[in-house]
NUKE-750676 format. One record per residue (C-alpha): x, y, z; residue in three letters. Coordinates in steps of 0.2 Angstrom, whole numbers, plus 2048, in hexadecimal, padded with zeros to 3 digits. Each point is the difference from the previous one (the first is absolute). Layout:
// residues N
XYZALA;...
This chain:
// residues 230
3BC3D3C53UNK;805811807UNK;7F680E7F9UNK;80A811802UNK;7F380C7F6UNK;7EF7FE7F9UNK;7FA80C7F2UNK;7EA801801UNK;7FF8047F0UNK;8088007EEUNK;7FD8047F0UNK;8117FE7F8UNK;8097EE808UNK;7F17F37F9UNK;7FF8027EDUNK;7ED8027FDUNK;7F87FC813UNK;80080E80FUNK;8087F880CUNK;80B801812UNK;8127FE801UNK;8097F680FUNK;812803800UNK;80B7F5808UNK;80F7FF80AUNK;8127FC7FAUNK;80B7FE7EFUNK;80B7F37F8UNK;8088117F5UNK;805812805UNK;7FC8097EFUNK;807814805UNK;7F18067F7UNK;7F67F6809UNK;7F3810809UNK;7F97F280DUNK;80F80080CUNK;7F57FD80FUNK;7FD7F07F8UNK;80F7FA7FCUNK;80D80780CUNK;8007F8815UNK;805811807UNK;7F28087F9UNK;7F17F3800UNK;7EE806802UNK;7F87FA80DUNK;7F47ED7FEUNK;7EF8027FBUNK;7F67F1807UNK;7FC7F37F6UNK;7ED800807UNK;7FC8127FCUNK;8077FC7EDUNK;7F17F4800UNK;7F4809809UNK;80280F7F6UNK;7FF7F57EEUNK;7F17F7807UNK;7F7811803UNK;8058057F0UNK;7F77F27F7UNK;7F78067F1UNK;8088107FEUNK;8127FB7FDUNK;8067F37F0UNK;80E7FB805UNK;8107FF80CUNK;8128057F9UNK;80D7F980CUNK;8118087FDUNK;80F80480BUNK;80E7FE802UNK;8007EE7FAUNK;7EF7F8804UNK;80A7EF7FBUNK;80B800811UNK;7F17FB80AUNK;8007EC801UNK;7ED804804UNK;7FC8097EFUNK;7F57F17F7UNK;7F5801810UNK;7FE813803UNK;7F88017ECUNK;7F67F1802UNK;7F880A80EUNK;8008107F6UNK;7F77F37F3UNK;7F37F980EUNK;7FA8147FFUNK;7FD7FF7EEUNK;80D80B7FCUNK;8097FF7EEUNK;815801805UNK;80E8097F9UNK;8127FC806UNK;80B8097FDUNK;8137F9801UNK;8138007FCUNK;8027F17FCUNK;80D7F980CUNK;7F67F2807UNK;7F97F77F2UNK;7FC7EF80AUNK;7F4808808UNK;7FA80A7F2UNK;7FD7EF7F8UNK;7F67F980FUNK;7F68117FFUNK;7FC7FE7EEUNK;7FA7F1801UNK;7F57FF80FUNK;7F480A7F3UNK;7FF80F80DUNK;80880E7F6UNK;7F980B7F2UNK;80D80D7F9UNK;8127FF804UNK;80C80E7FFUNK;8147FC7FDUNK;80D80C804UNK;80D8007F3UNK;80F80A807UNK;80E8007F0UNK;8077F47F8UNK;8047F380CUNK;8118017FEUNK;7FE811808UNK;7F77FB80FUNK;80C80380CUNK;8008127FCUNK;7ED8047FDUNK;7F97F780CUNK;80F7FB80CUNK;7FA7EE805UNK;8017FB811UNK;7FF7ED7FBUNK;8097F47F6UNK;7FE7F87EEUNK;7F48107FBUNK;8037FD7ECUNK;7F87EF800UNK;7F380480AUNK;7FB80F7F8UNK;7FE7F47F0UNK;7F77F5807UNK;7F380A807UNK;7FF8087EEUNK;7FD7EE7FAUNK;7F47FD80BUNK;7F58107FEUNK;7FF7FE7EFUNK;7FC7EE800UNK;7F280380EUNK;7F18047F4UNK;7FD80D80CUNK;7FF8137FCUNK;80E807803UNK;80D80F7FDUNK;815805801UNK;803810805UNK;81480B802UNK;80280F80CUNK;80C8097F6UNK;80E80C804UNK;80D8087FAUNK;8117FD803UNK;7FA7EE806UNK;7F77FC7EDUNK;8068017F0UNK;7F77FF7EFUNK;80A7F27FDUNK;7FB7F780CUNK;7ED7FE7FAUNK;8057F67F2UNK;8057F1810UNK;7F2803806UNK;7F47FD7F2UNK;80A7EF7FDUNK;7FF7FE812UNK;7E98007FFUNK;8017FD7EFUNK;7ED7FB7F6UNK;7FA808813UNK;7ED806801UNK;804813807UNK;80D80A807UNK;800812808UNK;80E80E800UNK;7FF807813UNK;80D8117FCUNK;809803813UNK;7F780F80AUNK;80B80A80CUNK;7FB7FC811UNK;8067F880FUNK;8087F17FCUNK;80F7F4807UNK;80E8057FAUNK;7FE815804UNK;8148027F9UNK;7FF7F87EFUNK;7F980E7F5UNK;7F57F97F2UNK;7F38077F6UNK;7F17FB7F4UNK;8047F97EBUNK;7FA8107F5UNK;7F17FF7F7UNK;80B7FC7F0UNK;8087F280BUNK;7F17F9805UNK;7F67FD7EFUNK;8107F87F8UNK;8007F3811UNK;7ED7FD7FAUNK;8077FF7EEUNK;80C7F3806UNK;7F37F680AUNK;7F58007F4UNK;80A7F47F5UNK;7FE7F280FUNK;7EF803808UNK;7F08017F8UNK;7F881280CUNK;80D80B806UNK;7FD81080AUNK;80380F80BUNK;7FD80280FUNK;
């Protein structure tokens, strides 16, 4: 694995359980909204955390965190995934992963080793509009994305889709794919776009309105059983 950012504490990233956050190295898409560009982008990498201090700082923490969120990035790019939360498991931590889908042999492997307790799915558009929402860096991203969907929902573990969205990049339309797309799915989050720093700084975008927002919930709502805002 390699670790590029370790948050101690959250409140926010693991529905339910105070937990830490290891963020890690690398990307399989290049979203422009995506406000992690120190993850993603070579040129502007952060620098390796250490492996050793990730689990001498989890074991110390022991009793007063729940849980480990492990996002990115894609987490999925690392062949050594199954193994690095099998030995976030041996601390007796619960696990959320947090993915985009682009790697769904692994995430199969993952899912049933047993080791993971909440997953959490990007869903960039419709697929059809993947290569300008989240600009893949890969090949045959439609079928993989499905997929992964397939075997999230399948998994019988807890789980959850979530959209960044951003104007001019999503349309209303386009929620009515997506609800076909995760159709009878457990939970989905709206994530409206916050200016901040981002990947692509010359594409101006801006968040839905708050009418736009409640009729993408409205939409949603037909296909998945909880829907909300975040």
């Amino acid at each position: 694995m390699i670790i590029a950012g370790l948050q101690k504490t959250t409140l926010v990233d693991y529905p339910g359980k105070v937990a830490a956050t290891v963020f890690t190295r690398g990307c399989t898409f290049r979203c422009p909204f995506c406000h992690n560009p120190e993850l993603v982008l070579p040129e502007r990498f952060n620098p390796v955390v250490p492996t050793e201090d990730i689990f001498a700082f989890l074991d110390k923490r022991r009793g007063k965190l729940e849980g480990v969120c492990i996002t990115g990035g894609e987490p999925m790019m690392h062949s050594d995934i199954d193994q690095f939360i099998a030995n976030i498991k041996d601390l007796d931590y619960a696990v959320k992963l947090d993915t985009n889908g682009t790697f769904p042999d692994r995430l199969e492997k993952v899912i049933w080793d047993g080791k993971v307790d909440y997953i959490a799915m990007d869903i960039k558009s419709p697929v059809e509009k993947y290569q300008d929402t989240a600009r893949p860096v890969i090949n045959d991203v439609a079928n993989k994305i499905r997929t992964s969907i397939k075997l999230i929902m399948e998994s019988g573990i807890d789980y959850e889709f979530r959209t960044t969205v951003a104007k001019p990049l999503h349309q209303l339309g386009d929620f009515e794919y997506m609800g076909k797309l995760i159709q009878g799915a457990k939970r989905y989050y709206l994530q409206n776009f916050v200016a901040t720093k981002r990947i692509d700084e010359d594409l101006p975008m801006q968040p839905l309105t708050d009418a736009e927002i409640a009729e993408a919930r409205i939409i949603m709502s037909q296909y998945v059983k909880e829907v909300g805002v975040r």
